[in-house]
C-alpha positions in Angstrom: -31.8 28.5 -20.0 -33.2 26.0 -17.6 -32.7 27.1 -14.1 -33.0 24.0 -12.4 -29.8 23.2 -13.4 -26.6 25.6 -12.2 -24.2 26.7 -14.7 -20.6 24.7 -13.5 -18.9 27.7 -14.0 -21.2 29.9 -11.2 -21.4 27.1 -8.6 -20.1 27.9 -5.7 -19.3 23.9 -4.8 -15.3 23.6 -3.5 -13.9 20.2 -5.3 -10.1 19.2 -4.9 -8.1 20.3 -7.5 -6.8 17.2 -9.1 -3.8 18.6 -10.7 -2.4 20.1 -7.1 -4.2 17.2 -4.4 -0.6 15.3 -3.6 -2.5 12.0 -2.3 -4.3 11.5 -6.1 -1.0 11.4 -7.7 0.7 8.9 -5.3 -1.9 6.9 -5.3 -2.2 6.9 -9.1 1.1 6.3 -9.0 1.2 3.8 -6.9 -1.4 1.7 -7.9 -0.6 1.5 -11.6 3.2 0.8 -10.2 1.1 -2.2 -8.4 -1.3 -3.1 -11.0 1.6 -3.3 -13.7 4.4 -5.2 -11.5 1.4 -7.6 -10.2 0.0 -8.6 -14.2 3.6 -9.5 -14.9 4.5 -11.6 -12.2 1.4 -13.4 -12.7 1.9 -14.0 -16.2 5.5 -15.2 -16.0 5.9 -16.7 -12.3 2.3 -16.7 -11.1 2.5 -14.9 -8.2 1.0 -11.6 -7.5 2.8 -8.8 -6.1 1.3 -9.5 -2.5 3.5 -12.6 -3.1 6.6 -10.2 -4.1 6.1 -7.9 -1.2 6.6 -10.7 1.1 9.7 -12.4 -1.0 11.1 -8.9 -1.0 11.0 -8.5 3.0 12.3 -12.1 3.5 15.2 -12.1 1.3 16.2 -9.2 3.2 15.9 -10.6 6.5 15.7 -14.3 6.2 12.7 -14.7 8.0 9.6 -12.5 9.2 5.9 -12.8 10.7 3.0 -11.4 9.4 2.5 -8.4 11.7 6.3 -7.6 10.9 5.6 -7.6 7.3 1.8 -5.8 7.8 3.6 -2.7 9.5 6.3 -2.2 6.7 4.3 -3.1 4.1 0.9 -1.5 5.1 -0.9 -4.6 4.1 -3.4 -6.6 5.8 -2.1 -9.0 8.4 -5.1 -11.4 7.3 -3.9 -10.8 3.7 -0.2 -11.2 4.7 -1.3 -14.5 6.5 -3.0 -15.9 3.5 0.0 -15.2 1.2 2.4 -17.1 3.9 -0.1 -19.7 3.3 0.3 -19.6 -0.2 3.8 -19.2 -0.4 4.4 -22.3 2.1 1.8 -24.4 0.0 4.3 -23.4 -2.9 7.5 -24.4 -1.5 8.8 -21.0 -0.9 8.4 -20.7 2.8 8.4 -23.1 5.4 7.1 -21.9 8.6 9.4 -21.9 11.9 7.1 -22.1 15.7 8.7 -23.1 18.6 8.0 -22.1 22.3 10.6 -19.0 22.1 8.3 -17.8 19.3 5.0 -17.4 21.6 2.3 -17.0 19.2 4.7 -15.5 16.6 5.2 -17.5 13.7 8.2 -17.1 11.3 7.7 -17.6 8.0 11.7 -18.6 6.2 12.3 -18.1 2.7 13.5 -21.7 1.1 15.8 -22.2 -1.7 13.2 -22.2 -3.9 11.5 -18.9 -2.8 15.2 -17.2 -2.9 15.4 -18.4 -6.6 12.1 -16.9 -7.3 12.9 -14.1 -5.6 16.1 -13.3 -7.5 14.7 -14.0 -10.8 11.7 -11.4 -10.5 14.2 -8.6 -8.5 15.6 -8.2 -11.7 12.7 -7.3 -13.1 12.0 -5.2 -10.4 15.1 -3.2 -10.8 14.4 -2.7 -14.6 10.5 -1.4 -14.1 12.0 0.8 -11.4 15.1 2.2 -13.8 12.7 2.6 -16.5 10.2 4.1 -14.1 12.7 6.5 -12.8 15.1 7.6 -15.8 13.2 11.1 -16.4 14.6 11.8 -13.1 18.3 12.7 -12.2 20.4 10.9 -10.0 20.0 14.1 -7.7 16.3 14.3 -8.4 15.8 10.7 -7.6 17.9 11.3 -3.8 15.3 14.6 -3.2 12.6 12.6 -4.0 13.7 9.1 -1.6 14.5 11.9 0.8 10.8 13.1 0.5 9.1 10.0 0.9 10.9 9.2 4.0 9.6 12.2 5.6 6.7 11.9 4.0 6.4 7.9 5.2 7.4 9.1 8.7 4.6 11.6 8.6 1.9 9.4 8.7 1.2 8.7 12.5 0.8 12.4 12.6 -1.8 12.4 9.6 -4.2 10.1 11.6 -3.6 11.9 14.5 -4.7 15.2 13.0 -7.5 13.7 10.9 -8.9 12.1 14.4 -8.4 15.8 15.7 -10.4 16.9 13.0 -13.1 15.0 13.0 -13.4 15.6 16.5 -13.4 19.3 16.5 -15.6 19.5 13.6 -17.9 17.3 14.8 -17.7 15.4 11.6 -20.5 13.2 11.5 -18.9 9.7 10.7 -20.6 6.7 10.1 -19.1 5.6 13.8 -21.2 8.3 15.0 -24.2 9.1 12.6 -28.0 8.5 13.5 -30.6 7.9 11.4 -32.2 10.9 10.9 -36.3 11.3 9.9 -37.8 14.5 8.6 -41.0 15.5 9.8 -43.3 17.0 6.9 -44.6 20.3 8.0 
């Protein structure tokens, strides 16, 4: 037996536990939600689902800025700001300023991006029923239940990671040095 290398079984190494670590399976989840929704609307409308995200929130509220649509969605107001670019070289959005906007800039879904829009939401609904159809209806009102707590939560998860860093004294790269050895 060679001893330079540890038998896996002895180690005493903590790892997560990939079958109980809650943020692997959302973002799993998640992401191959993304991955799969964004492939098809390329294919068949040629928009990715940055695009989607953006339709989604306008349709719902006629018009929105990027900030606005970077806090609900999570994405990147840069990124956001490049899709509004997109959209409006597209036809889907025109884009509302005015001197009672300040800075803010609206972004309006046109008829075009409403068509769009309700062609691929009913696509949207179908990967989400077939998505969700080894759940019960009461299953499925437990689980939106969760993720709005969950959702709500997340303030409070920075909060306590900052915390812990802090009290740890985690070395992070905001606050590591280079470090030299001296040979004795």
């Amino acid at each position: 037996m060679d001893s330079a290398k540890p038998d896996a079984a002895s180690t005493s190494v903590r790892q997560v536990d990939l079958d109980t670590y809650v943020p692997a399976y959302l973002t799993w989840t998640s992401n191959k939600l993304s991955r799969g929704a964004s492939q098809c609307y390329i294919k068949h409308f040629d928009i990715g689902i940055e695009t989607w995200r953006c339709l989604v929130l306008l349709a719902i509220n006629g018009s929105v800025s990027a900030p606005h649509v970077s806090r609900v969605t999570g994405m990147d107001k840069s990124s956001v700001s490049r899709c509004f670019k997109s959209m409006q070289t597209r036809g889907l959005i025109w884009i509302a300023q005015g001197p009672h906007l300040g800075r803010a800039r609206l972004a309006v879904l046109t008829e075009r991006g409403r068509d769009l829009h309700d062609e691929i939401r009913e696509i949207a609904m179908e990967r989400e029923r077939a998505f969700l159809k080894v759940l019960s209806p009461d299953e499925v009102n437990v689980l939106l239940a969760m993720f709005r707590k969950l959702h709500e939560n997340l303030p409070a998860v920075e909060v306590a990671t900052q915390h812990y860093i802090e009290k740890r004294h985690v070395r992070s790269k905001a606050t590591r040095h280079d470090v030299s050895f001296e040979s004795e």
